[in-house]
N, C-alpha and C positions, 0 to 999 in steps of 0.2 A: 313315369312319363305320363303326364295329361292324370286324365280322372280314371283309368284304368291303369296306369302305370307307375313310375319312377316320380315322386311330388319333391317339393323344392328341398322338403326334411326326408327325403330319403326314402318314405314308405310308397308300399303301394297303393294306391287311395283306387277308391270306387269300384274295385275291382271285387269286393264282399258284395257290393248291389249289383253288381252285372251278373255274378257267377249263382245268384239265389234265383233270378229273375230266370237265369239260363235251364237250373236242373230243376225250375217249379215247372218251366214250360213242359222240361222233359219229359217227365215224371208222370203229369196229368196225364188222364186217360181218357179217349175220343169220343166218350157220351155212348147210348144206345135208344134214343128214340125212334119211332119209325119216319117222324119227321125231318128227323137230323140227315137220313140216307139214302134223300131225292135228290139226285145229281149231281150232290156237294160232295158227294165224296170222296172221289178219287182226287178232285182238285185240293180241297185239305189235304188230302195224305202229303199228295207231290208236298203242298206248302210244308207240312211235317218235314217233311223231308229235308227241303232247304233248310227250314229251323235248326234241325239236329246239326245239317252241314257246317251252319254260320255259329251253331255254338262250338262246334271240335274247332273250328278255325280260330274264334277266340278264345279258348285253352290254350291252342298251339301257342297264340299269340301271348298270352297271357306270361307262358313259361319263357319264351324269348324274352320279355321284359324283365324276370327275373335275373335271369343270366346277364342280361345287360344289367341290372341293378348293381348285381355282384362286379362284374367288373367299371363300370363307374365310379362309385366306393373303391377299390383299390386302387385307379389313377388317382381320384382328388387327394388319398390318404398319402400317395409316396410321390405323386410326379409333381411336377413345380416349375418344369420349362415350358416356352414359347408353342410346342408342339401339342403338348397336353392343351394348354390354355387355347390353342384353336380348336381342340376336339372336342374339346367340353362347350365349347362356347357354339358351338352348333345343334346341342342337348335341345335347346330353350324350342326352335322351329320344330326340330323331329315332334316331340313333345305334343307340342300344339299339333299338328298332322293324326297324331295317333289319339289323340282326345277325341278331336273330331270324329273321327273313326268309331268309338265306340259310343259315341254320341248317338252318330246314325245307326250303328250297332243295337241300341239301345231302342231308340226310334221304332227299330223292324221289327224288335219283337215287340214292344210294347202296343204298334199300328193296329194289330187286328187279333182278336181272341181266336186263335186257332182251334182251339178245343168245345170251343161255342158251336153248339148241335144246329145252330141256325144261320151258321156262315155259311151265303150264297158262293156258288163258284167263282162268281166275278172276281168278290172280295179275295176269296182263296189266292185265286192267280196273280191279282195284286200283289198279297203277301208274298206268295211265292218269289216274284219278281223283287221285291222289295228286300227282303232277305238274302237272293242271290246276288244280287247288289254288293249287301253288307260282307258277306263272305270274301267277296271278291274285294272288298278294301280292307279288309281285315289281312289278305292272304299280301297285298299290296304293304301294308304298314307292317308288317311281319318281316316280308325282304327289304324292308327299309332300315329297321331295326338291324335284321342280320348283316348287310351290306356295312353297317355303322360299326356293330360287333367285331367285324373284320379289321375293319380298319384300325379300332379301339386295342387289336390282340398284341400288336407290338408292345404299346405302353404298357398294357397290362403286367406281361411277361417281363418286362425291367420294373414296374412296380413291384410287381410278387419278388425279384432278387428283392428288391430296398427294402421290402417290408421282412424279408427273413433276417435280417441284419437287427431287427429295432430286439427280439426276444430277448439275445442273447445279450444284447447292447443295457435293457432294460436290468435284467439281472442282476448285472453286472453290480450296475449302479445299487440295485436293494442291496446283494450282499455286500460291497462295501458300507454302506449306513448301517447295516447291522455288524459289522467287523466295527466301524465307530464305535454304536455302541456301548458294546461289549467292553470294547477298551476303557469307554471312559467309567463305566461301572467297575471294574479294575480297578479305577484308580481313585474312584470316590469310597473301594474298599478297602484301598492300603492308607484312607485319610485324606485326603487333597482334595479339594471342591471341585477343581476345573470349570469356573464358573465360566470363563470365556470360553472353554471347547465345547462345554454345554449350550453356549448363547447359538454357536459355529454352528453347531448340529438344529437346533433347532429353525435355522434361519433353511435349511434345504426340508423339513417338513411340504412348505409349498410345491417345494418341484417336487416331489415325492407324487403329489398328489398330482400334479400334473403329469408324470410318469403313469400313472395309472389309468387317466382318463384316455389313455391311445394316441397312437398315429393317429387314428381316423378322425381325431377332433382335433390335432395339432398338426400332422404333418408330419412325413418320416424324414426329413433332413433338421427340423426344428428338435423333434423328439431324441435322432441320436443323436444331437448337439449336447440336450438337455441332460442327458446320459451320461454321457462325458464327464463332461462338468459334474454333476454331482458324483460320479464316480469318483475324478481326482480330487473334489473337497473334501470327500468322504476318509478317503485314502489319509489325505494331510491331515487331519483330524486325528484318525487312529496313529499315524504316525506322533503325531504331538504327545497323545496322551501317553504311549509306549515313553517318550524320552521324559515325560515329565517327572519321574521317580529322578531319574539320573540328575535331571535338572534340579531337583528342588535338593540334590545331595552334591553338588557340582556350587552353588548358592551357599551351603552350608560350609563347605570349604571355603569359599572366596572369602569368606564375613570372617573367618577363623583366620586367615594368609592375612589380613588386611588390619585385620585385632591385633597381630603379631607385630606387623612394621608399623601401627603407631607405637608399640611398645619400644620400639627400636629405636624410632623416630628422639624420643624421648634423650635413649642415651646420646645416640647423633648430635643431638643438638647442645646437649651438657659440653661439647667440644669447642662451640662457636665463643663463647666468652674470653676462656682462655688466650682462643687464637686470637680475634678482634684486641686483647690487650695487648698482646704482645706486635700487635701489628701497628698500635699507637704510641708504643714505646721506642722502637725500633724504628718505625719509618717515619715520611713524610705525611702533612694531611690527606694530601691529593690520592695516595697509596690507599688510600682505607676509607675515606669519606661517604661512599655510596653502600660502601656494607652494613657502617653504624647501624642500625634498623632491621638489622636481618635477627638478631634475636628475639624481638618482640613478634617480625613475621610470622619464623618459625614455630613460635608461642600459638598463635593465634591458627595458623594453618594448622594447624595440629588438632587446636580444639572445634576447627572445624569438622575435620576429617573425621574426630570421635564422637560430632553431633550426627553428620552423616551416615556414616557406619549404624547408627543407631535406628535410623530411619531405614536402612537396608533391613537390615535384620529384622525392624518390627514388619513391613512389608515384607519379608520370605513368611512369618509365621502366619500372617495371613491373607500367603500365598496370592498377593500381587507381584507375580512374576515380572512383571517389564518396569514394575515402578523398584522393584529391589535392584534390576538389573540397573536401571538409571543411576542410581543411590550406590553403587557400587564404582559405578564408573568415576562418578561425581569423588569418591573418595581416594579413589586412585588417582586421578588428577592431582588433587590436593596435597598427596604424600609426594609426585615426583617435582610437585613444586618446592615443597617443605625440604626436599632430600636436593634439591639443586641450590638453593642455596647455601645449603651446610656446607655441600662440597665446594662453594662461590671462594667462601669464608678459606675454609681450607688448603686448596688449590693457590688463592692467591697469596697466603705466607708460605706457600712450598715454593712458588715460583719466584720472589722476592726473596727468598731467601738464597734461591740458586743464582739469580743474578747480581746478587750481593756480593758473592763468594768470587764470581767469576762472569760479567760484564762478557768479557769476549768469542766463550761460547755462543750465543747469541747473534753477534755481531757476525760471525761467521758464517753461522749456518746461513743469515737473513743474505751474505754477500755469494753465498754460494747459491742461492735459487736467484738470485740474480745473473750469474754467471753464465748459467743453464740457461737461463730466459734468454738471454746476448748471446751464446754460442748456435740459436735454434735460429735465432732472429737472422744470423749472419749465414746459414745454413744455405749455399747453390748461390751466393748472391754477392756482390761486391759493395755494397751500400743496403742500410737494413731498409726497411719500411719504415714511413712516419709513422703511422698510425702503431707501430710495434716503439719503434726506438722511441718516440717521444713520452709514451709512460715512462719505461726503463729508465731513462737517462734523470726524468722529475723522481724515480725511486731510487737511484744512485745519492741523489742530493739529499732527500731523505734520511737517509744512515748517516750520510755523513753531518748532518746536522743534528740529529739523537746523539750520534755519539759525543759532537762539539757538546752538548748540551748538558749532557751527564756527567762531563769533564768537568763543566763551569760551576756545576751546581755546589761544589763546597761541601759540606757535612751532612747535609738533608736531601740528595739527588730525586728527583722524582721518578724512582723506576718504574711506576705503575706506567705513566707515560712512556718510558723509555720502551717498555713489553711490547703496548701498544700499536707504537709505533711502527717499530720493525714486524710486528705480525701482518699490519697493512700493508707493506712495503711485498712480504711473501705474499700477500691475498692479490697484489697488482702481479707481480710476476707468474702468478700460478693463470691468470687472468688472460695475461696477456701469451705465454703457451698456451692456454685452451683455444685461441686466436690464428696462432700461426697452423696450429695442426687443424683446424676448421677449413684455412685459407689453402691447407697442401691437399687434404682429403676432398677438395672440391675440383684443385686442376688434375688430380688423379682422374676423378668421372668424367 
């Protein structure tokens, strides 16, 4: 405060020159001439006197200013609301008031050499006056101070909680970075770089550091923010490094499971020729026309899937974890694509061949989701819904035109179309119940 107190950095400024100024006055000793102890000297003394008074008075005050230092330093360190920020913003006035003070302070002793054998009474009494003055604003800026103290005691006391919170808060956070660590030293000794858990760990260095420098420079809500946070990075870190062994042996499998079904892949597909001929001997063009092509697919997916793979694998051995995982992925795609068409190929002369044997299974089952679809539709009602019966009735027509159609066809029927057909005809009926039970579950609510 001012040039004897509390300065904008915190210290106590001017208060080393007041207090040398203060115990040299003390100190000296009152001369012994015989000229010094013509009438001057009781009024010296008195003046002595005031001196000594208006120095204990600026000690007192001195020590008030400290106490006040210490709790100002602990609101700016922990408080951060509207109430703080009006009590501190009235620092700047006091301040100024209590400068002045020791100014004139400063003034009274400096006015007159009280220890000079040749100070007339006059001057004495002056001083005397002068100094009792100073006392008397010192004792003034003292209850100013304390009166301020008071009021300041509340914040303090919720500061001091918020600041016992930052210790254990900060710890926290070290020991986690050091459980990091640890871990990742772990696991650069079982082999494995971790170069990204290392990049992770070195990116909280900084707040480390700011961790350290205090509340008092940062602020106890910012500080146990910052805690936090590096705490649960810290945490995720060591977490990581812990599963990385499992992970890089978790990778080592996958590449092996994945090595296995392209070998599979392989026989899978020795299947497709066969069938595809036999699907060109036996059926129509129309029956087989879109598959032609599935053996060179398969061919080709495959030698993708074993470029892939390759690219997995050289990334696990040097442990780019997310690019193997990419490269994994990427391979597994590949295979259920390669493994859907095999089963395209396959599927469609089982199915061709079932409706070869027997047409009216089919025909049946596609009239009997119809039936269902018409018995729901007519369901509490005397006349169905358009919006129901007019599919229905366009899927009734349907069947009955596949089936005219597979009749006419002569020796070559297109049964692919015939499948087709009636599986749209079930996809409209299945369609048009998910409709009516939409339309009943809503006048239930």
């Amino acid at each position: 405060i001012g040039g004897g107190g509390i300065g904008e950095n915190g210290r106590i400024s001017g208060r080393a020159r007041s207090r040398e100024r203060a115990v040299a006055a003390a100190s000296t000793g009152s001369g012994g001439g015989w000229w010094g102890r013509r009438g001057g000297e009781g009024a010296r003394a008195e003046a002595k006197e005031a001196r000594a008074a208006a120095q204990e008075a600026f000690f007192e005050l001195e020590e008030t200013q400290r106490e006040l230092q210490l709790a100002v330093e602990t609101v700016r360190a922990a408080e951060e609301g509207p109430a703080a920020q009006r009590a501190l913003a009235e620092l700047p006035a006091i301040s100024g008031r209590v400068e002045q003070v020791t100014v004139n302070y400063l003034g009274a002793l400096d006015a007159y050499n009280l220890d000079s054998e040749t100070l007339d009474a006059t001057s004495a009494a002056r001083a005397k006056r002068m100094l009792e003055d100073a006392r008397g604003q010192l004792g003034s800026a003292r209850a100013e101070l304390g009166d301020y103290l008071r009021r300041l005691q509340p914040m303090v006391e919720h500061a001091e909680q918020q600041l016992v919170r930052v210790t254990p808060a900060v710890e926290q956070a070290k020991r986690a970075l050091l459980a990091a660590s640890n871990a990742l030293d772990a696991v650069r000794g079982a082999g494995l770089r971790a170069d990204d858990l290392a990049a992770r760990l070195a990116e909280l260095a900084p707040e480390l550091g700011r961790l350290n420098e205090g509340a008092a420079r940062h602020g106890v809500a910012a500080t146990l923010r910052r805690a936090d946070e590096v705490r649960q990075r810290a945490e995720a870190i060591a977490a990581d490094a812990a599963q990385l062994p499992e992970r890089a042996h978790e990778l080592d499998r996958r590449v092996a499971s994945l090595r296995t079904r392209i070998q599979a892949l392989e026989t899978k597909a020795s299947s497709v020729p066969p069938a595809l001929s036999e699907l060109r001997r036996r059926f129509s063009t129309a029956c087989w026309q879109d598959l032609q092509h599935v053996p060179e697919q398969v061919a080709e997916t495959g030698r993708a899937a074993e470029r892939k793979l390759a690219e997995a694998a050289r990334a696990r051995d040097e442990q780019r974890w997310a690019d193997a995982t990419a490269a994994i992925g990427t391979v597994r795609a590949l295979l259920e694509t390669a493994d859907g068409s095999v089963l395209a190929v396959n599927d469609r002369l089982r199915l061709l061949n079932e409706v070869q044997h027997d047409p009216t299974r089919e025909v049946e089952r596609t009239r009997f989701a119809l039936r269902d679809a018409q018995r729901l539709a007519m369901a509490g009602r005397t006349s169905p819904d358009p919006r129901h019966a007019g599919p229905l009735d366009e899927a009734v027509v349907r069947v009955d035109r596949a089936v005219a159609a597979l009749e006419a066809a002569g020796r070559h029927p297109d049964y692919w179309h015939f499948l087709t057909e009636l599986a749209a005809v079930r996809d409209t009926a299945a369609r048009v119940v998910d409709m009516i039970r939409e339309d009943m579950g809503g006048h239930q609510h």
